[in-house]
N, C-alpha and C positions, 0 to 999 in steps of 0.2 A: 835489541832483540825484537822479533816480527810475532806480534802474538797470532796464531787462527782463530777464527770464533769453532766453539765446539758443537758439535749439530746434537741436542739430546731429544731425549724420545717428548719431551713435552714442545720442544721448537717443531718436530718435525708432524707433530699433528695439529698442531694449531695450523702450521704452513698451510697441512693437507686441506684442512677443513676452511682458510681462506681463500685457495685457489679455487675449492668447488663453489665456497661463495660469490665468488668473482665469475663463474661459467652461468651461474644459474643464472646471479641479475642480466648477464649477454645476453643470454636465451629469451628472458624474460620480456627484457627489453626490445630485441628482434622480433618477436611472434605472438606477441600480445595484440589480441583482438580490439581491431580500430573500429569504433561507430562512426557512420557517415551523417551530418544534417539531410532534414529532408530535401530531395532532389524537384527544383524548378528550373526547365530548360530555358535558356539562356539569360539569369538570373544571377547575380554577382551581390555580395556580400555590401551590404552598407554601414551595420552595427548600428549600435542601440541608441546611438544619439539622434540618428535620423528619425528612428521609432517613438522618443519619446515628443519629437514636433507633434505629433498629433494621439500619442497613447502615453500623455504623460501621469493621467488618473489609475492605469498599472505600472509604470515604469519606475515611478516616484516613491514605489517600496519595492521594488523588486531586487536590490542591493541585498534586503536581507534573507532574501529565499535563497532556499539551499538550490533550487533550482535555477539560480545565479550564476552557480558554481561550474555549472557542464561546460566542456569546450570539446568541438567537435571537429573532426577532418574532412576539408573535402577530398572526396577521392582524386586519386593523380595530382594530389599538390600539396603545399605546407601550410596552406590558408586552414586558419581554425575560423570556425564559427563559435561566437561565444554568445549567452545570454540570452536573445530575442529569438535570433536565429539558428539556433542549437535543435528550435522546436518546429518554428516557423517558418525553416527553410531561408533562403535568399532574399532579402528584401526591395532590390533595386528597381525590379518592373513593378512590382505592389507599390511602392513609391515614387517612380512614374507617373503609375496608373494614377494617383491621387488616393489611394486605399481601395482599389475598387474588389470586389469580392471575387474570386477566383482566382487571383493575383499571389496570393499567399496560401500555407497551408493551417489548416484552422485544426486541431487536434482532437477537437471535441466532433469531430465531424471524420477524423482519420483516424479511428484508436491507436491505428497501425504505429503512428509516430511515437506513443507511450509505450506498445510494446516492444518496440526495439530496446528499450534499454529495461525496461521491467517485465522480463521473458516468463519471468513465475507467474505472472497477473494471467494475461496469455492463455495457460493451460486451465488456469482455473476457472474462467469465460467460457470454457468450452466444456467443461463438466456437464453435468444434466440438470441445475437449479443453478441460475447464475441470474443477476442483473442484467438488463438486454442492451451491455457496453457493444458485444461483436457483432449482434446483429443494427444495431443502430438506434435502437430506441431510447438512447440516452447517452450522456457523454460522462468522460472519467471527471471533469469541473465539476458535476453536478453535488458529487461529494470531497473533490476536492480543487484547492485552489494553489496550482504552480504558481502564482504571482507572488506570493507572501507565506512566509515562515515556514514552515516542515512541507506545508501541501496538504496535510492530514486536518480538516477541522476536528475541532472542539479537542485540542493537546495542548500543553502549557498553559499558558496566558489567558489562553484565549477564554473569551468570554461563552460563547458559542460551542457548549459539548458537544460532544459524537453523539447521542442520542438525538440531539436537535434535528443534527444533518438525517438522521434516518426518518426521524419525524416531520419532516418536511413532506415527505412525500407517503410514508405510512400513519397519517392520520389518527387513523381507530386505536393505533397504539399509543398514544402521546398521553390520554388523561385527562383531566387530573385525575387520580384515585386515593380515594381513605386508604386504601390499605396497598401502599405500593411495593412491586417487587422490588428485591435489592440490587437485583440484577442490572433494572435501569440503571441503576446509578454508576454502575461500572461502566455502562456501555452497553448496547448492542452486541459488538463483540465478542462480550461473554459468552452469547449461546450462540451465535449466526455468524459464517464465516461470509463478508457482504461479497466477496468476489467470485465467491461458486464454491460448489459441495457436492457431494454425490448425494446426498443426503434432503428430502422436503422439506423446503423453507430454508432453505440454508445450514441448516442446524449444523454443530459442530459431529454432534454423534448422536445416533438415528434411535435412541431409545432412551430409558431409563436412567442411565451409566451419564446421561448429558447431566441430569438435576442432582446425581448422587455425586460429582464430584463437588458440590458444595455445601449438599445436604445429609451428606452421610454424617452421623455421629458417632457409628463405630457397631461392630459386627461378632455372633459369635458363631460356632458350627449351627445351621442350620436356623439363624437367626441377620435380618439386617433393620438395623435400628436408625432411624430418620428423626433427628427430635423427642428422641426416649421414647420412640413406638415402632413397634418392629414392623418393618414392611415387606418379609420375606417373599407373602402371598399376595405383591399387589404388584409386580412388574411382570406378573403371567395375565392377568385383565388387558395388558399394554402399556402405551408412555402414560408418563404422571399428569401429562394433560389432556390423553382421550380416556381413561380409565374411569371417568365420574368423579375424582374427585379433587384435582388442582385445573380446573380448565382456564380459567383468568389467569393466564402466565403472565402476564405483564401488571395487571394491578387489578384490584377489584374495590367494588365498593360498600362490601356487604359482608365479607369474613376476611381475617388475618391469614387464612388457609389460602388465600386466592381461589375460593369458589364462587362460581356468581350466585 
């Protein structure tokens, strides 16, 4: 006796719901958005062991950056570029050349090459308070470093906080102070978005509402309370650091209020 398989309602939507899983990855796989390496005419791929003959003081940890990991298409062919050349373009004439400058493309000098694959940075460059990444006065290296580990200093391990990296170049802010904000210690980040804002100085949010998300202690009708003192009548004087009386926003060395 010839048994049939029976078709019941849970075989036949499982079915359904595989076949569409089966069209999507096609589709997916068909028209998913290819990045190209940067383009140097008539330039041919050498890979990263040619690069480390002479760039072997970044090459020799760059296994562990995540920007290790990129592999790129050149257009009209199967050739990827991995690793060196993912950023840097083609390596063959640069290696010709003997490394001569012009030869290769230097990132810190093309933002462009960053912004192809981190297209959010991009917009936010171009806000009205931004770092001077797009107009040229500084390169995305400067805070951070594609050679080794995430790219972001001062995360993990690292010895070298995120504060460092801002303090490097914003001085007046670094300290030391008797009485330091808490903030530092999270980070910059906390209050200043570093890649642009609509917003003076970067700030995350252009008033009051920035210091009460960590300073509120709790609110009642027609009351707001900061540290067991109501501050209802002090965000119409302005922000908490033009209003007279927190202007040492980063530390001070004279009150635990951060006033100078």
């Amino acid at each position: 006796m010839k048994l049939r398989p029976r078709l019941t309602q849970n075989s036949l939507l499982f079915g359904g719901v595989a076949a569409w899983g089966l069209l999507l990855i096609s589709c997916v796989s068909v028209n998913r958005t290819m990045l190209a390496p940067p383009f140097i005419a008539g330039a041919v791929f050498v890979g990263d062991k040619a690069c480390a003959e002479c760039h072997a003081d970044t090459t020799d940890h760059f296994a562990a950056a995540t920007h290790a990991k990129i592999s790129l298409v050149e257009p009209g062919s199967k050739i990827g570029a991995t690793g060196c050349e993912s950023c840097h373009g083609a390596g063959s004439i640069h290696v010709k050349a003997g490394g001569s400058r012009g030869t290769i493309v230097n990132p810190d000098k093309s933002p462009e090459t960053c912004f192809a694959c981190h297209l959010d940075k991009r917009g936010q460059f171009s806000l009205p308070h931004a770092h001077g990444v797009a107009s040229g006065k500084m390169g995305c290296s400067e805070c951070h470093d594609p050679h080794q580990g995430k790219a972001i200093k001062g995360t993990g391990a690292s010895l070298h906080t995120q504060a460092e990296s801002c303090t490097e170049c914003h001085t007046a802010q670094k300290g030391p102070y008797i009485f330091k904000h808490n903030a530092m210690k999270e980070g910059c980040t906390a209050c200043h978005n570093p890649h642009g804002s609509v917003n003076n100085k970067m700030l995350n949010a252009p008033d009051s509402n920035l210091c009460l998300q960590c300073h509120a202690t709790g609110s009642n009708p027609g009351q707001l309370f900061a540290f067991g003192r109501d501050h209802v009548g002090n965000p119409v004087n302005g922000t908490c650091w033009v209003a007279g009386c927190h202007e040492a926003v980063h530390g001070s060395n004279v009150s635990h209020a951060l006033r100078f």
